[in-house]
N, C-alpha and C positions, 0 to 999 in steps of 0.2 A: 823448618819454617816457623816465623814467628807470628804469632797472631793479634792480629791487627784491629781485626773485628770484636768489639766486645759488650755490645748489643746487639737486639736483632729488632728493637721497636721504632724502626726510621716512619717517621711520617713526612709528607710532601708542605713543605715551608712557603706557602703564596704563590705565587706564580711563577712563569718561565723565566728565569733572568740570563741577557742576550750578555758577554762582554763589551766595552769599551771600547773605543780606537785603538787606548792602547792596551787591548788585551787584560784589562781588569774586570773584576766580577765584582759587585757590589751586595754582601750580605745584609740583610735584615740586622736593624737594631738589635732584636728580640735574641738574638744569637751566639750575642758578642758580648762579654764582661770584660772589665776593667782590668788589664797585667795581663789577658791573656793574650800568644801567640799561639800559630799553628805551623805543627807536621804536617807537608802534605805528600798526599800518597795515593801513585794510583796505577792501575791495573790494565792488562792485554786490552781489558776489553772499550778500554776509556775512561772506566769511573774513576774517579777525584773522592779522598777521603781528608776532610780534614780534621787532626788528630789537637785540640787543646790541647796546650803545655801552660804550664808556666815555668819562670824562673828564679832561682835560688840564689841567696849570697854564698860568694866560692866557700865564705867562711863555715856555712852551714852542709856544705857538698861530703865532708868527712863523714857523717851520721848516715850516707845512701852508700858509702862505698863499704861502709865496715855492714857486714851481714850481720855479726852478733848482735851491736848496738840499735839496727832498724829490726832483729825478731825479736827482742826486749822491749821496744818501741811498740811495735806491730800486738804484745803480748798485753800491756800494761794497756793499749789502748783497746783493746778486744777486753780484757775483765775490766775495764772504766764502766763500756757500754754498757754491762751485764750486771752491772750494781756489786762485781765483788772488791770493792775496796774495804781500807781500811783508815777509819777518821784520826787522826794523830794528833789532831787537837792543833794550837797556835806554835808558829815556830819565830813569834815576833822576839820574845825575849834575844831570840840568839840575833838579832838585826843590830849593826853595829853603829850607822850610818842611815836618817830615813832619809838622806836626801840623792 
């Protein structure tokens, strides 16, 4: 089983909200950003989870399928956080084209 949950700090968001005629539920502004859509997902017991996504150009989908290139990703951005880089200085000289 996959896990789905991956907080555990839910706080209660205004009040009771009833659906629509037609079966719609209306979120809070405060909830919602800009590209994003939702997973939704829910359980025996009735709850409703919904999972933000966003989405990617197909062009860019090759860097989540190859594993090496996203733990290289995943590596380079984990030592960014932790200040272990290394400054190489300007790589303008080699620009061929500033346009």
């Amino acid at each position: 089983m996959v896990t789905i949950i991956k907080g555990d700090d839910y706080k209660k968001i205004g009040k009771i909200i009833r659906p629509d005629g037609r079966r719609r539920v209306a979120l809070p502004k405060s909830l919602i950003k800009d590209g994003i859509s939702f997973q939704v997902w829910a359980n025996s017991e009735g709850q409703i989870l919904l999972e933000p996504q966003v989405t990617i150009p197909a062009s860019e989908l090759w860097v989540f399928e190859n594993k090496e290139i996203l733990a290289s990703l995943d590596k380079a951005m984990f030592e960014s956080m932790n200040g272990q880089t290394v400054n190489r200085g300007s790589f303008a000289k080699y620009v061929e084209d500033e346009a």
